[in-house]
Wavefront OBJ file of the C-alpha trace (Angstrom):
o trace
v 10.814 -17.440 0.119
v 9.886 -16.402 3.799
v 6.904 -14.577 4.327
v 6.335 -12.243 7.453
v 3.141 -11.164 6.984
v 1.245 -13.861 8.146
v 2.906 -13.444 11.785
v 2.257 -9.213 11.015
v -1.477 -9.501 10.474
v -2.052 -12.004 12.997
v -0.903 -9.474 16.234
v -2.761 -6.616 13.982
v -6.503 -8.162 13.437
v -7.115 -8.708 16.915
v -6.596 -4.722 17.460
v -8.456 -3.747 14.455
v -11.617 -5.622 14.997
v -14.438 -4.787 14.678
v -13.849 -2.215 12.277
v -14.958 1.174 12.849
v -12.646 3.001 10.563
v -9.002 2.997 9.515
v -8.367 6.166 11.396
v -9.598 4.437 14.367
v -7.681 1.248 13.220
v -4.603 3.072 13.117
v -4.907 4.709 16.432
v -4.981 0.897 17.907
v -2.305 0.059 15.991
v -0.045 2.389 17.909
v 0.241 -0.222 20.779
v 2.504 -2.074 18.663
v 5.804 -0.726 16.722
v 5.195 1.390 13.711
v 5.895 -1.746 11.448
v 2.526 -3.028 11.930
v 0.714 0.348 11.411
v 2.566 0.806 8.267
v 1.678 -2.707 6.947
v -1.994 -2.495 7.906
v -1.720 0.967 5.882
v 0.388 -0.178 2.538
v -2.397 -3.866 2.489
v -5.336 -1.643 2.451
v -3.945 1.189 0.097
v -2.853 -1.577 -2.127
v -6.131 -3.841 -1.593
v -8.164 -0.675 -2.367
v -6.648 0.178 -5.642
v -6.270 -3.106 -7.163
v -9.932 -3.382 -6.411
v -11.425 -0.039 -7.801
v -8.048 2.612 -9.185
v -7.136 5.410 -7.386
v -9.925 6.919 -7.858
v -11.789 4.194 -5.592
v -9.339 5.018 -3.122
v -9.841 8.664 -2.600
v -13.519 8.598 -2.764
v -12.959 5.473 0.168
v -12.037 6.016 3.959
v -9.168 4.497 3.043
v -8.001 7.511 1.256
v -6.683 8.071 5.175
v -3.982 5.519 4.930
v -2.069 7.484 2.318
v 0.673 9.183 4.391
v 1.414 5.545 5.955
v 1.459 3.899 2.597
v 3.930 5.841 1.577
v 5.989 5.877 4.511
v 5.470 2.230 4.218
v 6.344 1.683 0.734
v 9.751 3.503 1.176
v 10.914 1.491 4.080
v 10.122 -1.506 2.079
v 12.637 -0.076 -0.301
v 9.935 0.863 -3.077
v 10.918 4.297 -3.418
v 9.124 4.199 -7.009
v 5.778 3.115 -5.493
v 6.013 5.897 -2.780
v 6.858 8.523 -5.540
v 3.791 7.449 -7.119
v 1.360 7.479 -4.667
v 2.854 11.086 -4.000
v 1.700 11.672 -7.250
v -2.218 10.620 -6.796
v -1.896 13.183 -3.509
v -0.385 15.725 -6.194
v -3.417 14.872 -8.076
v -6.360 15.446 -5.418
v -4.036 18.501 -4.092
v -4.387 20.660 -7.657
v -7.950 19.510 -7.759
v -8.404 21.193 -3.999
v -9.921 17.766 -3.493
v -7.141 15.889 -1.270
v -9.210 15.522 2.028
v -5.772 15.267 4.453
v -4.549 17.659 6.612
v -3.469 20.621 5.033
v 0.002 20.303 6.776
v 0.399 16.604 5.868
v -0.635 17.084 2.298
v 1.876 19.810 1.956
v 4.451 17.425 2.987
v 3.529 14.441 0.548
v 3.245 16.835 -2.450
v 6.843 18.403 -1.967
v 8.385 15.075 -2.459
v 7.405 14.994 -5.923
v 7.552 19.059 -6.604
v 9.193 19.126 -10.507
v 7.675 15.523 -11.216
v 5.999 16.016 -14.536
v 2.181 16.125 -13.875
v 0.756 12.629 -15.537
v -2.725 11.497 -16.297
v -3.838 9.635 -13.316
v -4.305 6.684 -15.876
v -0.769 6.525 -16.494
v 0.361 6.723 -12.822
v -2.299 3.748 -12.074
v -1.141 1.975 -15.255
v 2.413 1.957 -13.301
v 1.216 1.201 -10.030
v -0.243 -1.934 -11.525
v 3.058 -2.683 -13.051
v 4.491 -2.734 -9.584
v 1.801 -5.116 -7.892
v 2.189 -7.398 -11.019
v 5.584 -8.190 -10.516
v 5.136 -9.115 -7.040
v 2.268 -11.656 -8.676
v 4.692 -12.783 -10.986
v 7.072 -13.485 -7.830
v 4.176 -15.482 -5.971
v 4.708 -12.768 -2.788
v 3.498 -9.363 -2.006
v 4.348 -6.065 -1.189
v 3.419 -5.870 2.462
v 5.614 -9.156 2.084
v 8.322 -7.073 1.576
v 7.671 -4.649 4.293
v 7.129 -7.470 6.905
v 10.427 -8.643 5.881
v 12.538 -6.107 6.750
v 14.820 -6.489 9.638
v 14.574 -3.389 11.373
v 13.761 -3.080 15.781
v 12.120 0.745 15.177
v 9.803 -1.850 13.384
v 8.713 -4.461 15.040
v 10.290 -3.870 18.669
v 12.016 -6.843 19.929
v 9.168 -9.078 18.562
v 10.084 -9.551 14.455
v 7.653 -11.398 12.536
v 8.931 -14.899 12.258
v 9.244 -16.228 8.950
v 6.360 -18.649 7.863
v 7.294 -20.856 4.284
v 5.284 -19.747 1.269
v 3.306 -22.252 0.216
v 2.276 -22.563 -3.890
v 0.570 -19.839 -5.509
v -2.711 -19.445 -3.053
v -5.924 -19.596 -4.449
v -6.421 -15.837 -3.491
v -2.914 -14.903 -5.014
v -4.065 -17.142 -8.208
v -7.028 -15.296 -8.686
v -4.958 -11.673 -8.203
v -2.477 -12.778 -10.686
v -5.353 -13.382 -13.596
v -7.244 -10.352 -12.387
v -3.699 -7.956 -12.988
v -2.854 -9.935 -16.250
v -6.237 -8.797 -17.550
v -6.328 -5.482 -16.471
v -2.599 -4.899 -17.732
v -4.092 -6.477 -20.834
v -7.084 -4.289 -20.737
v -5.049 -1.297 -19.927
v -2.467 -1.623 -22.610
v -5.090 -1.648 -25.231
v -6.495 1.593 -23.366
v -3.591 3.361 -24.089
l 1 2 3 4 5 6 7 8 9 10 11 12 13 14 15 16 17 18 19 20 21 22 23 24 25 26 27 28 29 30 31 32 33 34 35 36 37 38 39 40 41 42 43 44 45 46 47 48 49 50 51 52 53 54 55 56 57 58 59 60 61 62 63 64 65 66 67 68 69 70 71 72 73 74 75 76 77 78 79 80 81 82 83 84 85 86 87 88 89 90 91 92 93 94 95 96 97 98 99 100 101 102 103 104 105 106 107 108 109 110 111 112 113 114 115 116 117 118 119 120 121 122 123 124 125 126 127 128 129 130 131 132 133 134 135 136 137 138 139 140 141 142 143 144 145 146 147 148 149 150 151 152 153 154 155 156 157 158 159 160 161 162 163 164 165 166 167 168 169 170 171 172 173 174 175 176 177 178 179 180 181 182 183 184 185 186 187 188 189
């Protein structure tokens, strides 16, 4: 299976470092096509989850990255994933602790107006669902997004495909660390 993303994050990291802050990262970013923004958003949104739930994530700067996520996760054709993280905005909105722009937050929350309000537990519990299939695949989601064959992407430049070699070490130790937390999770609830 061909992945993109090494070719993606290889133009992005020389514009992002040193890291000051994603805001700041994503203002570089706009000297390339949108694609690479919207990876460099969906990798960190993702990365910052997995690593601490969505409540990590909003307390984080990376809480920023949001809006790009989910513009991200829908042109990677995971409309479910972008619905959800519409949900964790939903969330922060009601608790008048969302921290975007008042304008942009209206936005994100009238996508999923009517969606039955969940437990934020429940919506994470899904999210992990998501990332753990793309474990079980050996690939990942900005994988998917890097993949897509689109010039309002990537310009005339499209990541070049790069074989996938066996299961990583780094993709190893994801996969055990979402089998235990689905494991952990499902006894949860």
């Amino acid at each position: 299976q061909p992945s993109h993303a090494t070719h993606v994050f290889a133009r992005i990291s020389p514009l992002v470092q040193p890291f000051v802050s994603h805001s700041e990262s994503l203002r570089s970013l706009q000297a390339l096509p949108r694609g690479y923004a919207l990876c460099y958003a969906l990798h960190h949104v993702e990365a910052d989850v997995l690593n601490g739930g969505f409540q990590q994530l909003h307390h984080n700067s990376t809480w920023d990255l949001m809006p790009s996520a989910i513009v991200a996760s829908e042109v990677a054709g995971e409309t479910r994933l972008a619905h959800l993280l519409g949900e964790v905005v939903r969330h922060y909105h009601e608790l008048g602790e969302c921290r975007m722009d008042d304008q942009e937050c209206a936005h994100v929350c009238a996508r999923v107006d009517g969606a039955t309000i969940r437990p934020l537990e429940q919506v994470e519990q899904e999210f992990f669902d998501i990332d753990l299939r793309y474990i079980e695949e050996r690939t990942f989601l900005v994988e998917r997004l890097a993949a897509v064959q689109d010039r309002t992407l990537w310009g005339e430049d499209h990541p070049a495909p790069v074989p996938i070699p066996e299961l990583t070490p780094e993709q190893a130790r994801r996969q055990e660390m979402f089998e235990r937390l689905k494991r952990e999770l499902a006894e949860k609830y």
